[in-house]
N, C-alpha and C positions, 0 to 999 in steps of 0.2 A: 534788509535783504537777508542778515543772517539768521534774523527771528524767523523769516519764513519760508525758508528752508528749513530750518529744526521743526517748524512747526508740519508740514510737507513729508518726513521723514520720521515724526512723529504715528501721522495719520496713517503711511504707508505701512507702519509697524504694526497697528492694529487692526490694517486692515489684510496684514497675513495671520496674523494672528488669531482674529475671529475665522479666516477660513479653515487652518489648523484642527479648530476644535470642534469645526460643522463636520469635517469630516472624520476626525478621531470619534465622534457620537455616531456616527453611522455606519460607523465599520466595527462598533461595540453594541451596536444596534441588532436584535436579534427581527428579522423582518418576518420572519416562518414562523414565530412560538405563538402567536392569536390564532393563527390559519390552525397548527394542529392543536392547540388546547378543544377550538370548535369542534374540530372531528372528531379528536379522542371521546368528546360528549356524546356524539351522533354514534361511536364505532370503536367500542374498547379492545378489537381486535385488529387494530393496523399496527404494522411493522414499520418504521421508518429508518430512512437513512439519508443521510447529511451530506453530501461533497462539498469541498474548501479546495480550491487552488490559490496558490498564496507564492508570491514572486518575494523572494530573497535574496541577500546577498552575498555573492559566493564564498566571501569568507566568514558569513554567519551561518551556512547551512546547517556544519555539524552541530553547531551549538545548538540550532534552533530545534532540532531534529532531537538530541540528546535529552532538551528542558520539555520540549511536549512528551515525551515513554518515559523521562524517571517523574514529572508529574504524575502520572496517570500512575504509575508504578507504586508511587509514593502514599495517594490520597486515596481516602475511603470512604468519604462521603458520599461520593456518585458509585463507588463500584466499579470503576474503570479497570478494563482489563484489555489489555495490546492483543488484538487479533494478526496481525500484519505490522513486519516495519523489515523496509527498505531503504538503501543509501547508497549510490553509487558517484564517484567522482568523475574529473576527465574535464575538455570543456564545457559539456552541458550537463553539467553536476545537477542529480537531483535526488528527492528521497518521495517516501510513501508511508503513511503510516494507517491503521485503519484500525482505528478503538469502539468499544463499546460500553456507552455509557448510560446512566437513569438519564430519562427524558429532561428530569431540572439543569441535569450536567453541561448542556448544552452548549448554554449561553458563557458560561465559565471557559469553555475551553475554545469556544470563537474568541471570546475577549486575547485569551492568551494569545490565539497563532496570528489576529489583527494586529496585534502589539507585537508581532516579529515581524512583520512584513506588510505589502499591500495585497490584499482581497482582489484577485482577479474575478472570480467564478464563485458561485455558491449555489446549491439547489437542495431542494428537500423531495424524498419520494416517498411514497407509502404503499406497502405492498398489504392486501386486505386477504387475513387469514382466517375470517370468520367463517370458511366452509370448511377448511381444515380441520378448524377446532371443532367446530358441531360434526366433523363423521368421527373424530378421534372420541369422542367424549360416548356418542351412539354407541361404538365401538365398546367402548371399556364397558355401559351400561347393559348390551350384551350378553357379553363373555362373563360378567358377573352375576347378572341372571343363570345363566348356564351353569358359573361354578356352583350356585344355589341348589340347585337342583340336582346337579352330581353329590352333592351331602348329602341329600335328601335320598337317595337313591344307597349312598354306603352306609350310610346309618338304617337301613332296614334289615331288620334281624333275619328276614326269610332271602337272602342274596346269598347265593352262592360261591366257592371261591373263584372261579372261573370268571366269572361277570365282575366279580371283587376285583381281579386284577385289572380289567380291561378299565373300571370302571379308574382305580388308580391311577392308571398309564395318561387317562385322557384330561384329568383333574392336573395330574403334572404339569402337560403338553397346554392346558389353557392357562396354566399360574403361569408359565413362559410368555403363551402369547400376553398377556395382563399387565406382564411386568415391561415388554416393550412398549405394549403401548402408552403405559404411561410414561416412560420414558421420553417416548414421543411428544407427548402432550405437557413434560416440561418443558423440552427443550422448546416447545411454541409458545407458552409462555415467556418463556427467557425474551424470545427473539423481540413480542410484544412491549415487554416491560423496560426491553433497553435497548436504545437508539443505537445505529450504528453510524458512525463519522468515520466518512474516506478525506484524509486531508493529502494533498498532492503539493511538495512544496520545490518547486523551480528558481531559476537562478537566472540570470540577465548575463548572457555574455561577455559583451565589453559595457562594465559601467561606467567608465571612465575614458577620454580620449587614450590614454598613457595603459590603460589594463592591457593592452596587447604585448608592450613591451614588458611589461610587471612579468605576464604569462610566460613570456618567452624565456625569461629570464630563470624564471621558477623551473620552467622542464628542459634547461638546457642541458642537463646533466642527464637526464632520462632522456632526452632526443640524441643525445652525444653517443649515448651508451648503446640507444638503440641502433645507433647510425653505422655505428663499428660491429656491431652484430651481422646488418644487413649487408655489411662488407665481407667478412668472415665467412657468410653462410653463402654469397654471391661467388666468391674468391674456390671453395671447394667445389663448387657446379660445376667452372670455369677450367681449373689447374687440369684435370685429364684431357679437356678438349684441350687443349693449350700442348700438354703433350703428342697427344697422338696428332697434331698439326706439324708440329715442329717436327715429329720422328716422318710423315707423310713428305714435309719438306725436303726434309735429308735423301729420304730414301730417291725422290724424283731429282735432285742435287745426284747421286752418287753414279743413278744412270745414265743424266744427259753425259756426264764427265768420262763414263767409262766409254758411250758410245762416241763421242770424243775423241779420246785417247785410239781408238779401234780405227777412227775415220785418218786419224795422221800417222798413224803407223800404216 
């Protein structure tokens, strides 16, 4: 009987165990990186971006929230740089943080926030810049045409100073426009070339029968403090009505009494 029980408790053991690590592989499981390597093939000008909602434990929030921004702060591989990062406490303590990383980086940094928590939510979007780029690009080729031309026009010995100066002011005025735009036309780049990840990460009220009392205990002192405040700030509303009741009292006390005194005299 007691070989099979062991044996029973044996089986059960493996058989949490195997589910343990079906699901540890599929929450390190990148399910979106086939879908956009395809596209990227078809459309080397989408932008993408990542959202993770990810459920934690209230007393691992800061931690968890600290290891994903000095990661990212840290490493230089991917190029990771903190666009967004929020944290707020309270009962439904939660944080935000919203990086931007190389497309390879991806999978890397899902690994990490699966490995703090569990993966409620994930989704992948792609926004298609490819009309963007091609008027940005028209645009520069242009305005560079043009500035060709304006050489071509100051470099001719028979121009006058007159036409010279307009001709300068306007050569200015398109290195201006040229140099936004390709500003422009990095900054789309950039957006292309590296993925943005909104990771959203929540916390579980009571995760434990007993958390309400932990909670309670924890802000008693901050509920105490706040409690006598609201008495404080109740107690000064209060005290002039209080007076001018008590002098209102007196004063209808002083008449009945005198007319009183008038009635038995």
């Amino acid at each position: 009987m007691v070989r099979i029980l062991v044996g029973f408790v044996f089986l059960l053991f493996l058989g949490c165990s195997s589910d343990y690590s079906t699901v540890s592989a599929s929450k390190s499981h990148d399910l979106y990186a086939p879908m956009q390597e395809k596209q990227r093939a078809k459309n080397k000008y989408l932008a993408y971006t990542h959202r993770f909602t990810v459920t934690v434990k209230k007393s691992e929030l800061s931690r968890v929230f600290t290891d994903i921004v000095e990661t990212c702060l840290d490493e230089k591989e991917y190029k990771c740089l903190v666009m967004h990062s929020e944290q707020a406490g309270g009962e439904y303590s939660y944080a935000n943080i919203q990086l931007r990383v190389s497309p390879k980086g991806v999978a890397t940094y899902k690994s990490l926030i699966s490995k703090s928590g569990d993966i409620e939510q994930q989704s992948t979007s792609a926004e298609d810049l490819t009309d963007s780029v091609i008027d940005i690009e028209k645009r520069l080729e242009m305005l560079s045409s043009y500035q060709a031309k304006l050489r071509e026009l100051e470099s001719n010995p028979n121009i006058n100073i007159e036409s010279l100066i307009k001709v300068a002011s306007e050569m200015s005025e398109i290195q201006t426009q040229i140099e936004y735009s390709q500003g422009q036309k990095a900054n789309l780049y950039q957006r292309i070339s590296m993925d943005v990840l909104d990771i959203s990460l929540k916390t579980i009220r009571n995760e434990t029968i007993v958390s309400p009392i932990g909670d309670a205990f924890s802000e008693f002192g901050e509920n105490l403090a706040e409690g006598i405040a609201i008495f404080i700030t109740t107690a000064a509303y209060l005290i002039p009505w209080v007076v001018l009741v008590v002098f209102i009292a007196w004063f209808f006390r002083y008449l009945w009494v005198r007319s009183k005194r008038k009635t038995n005299s």
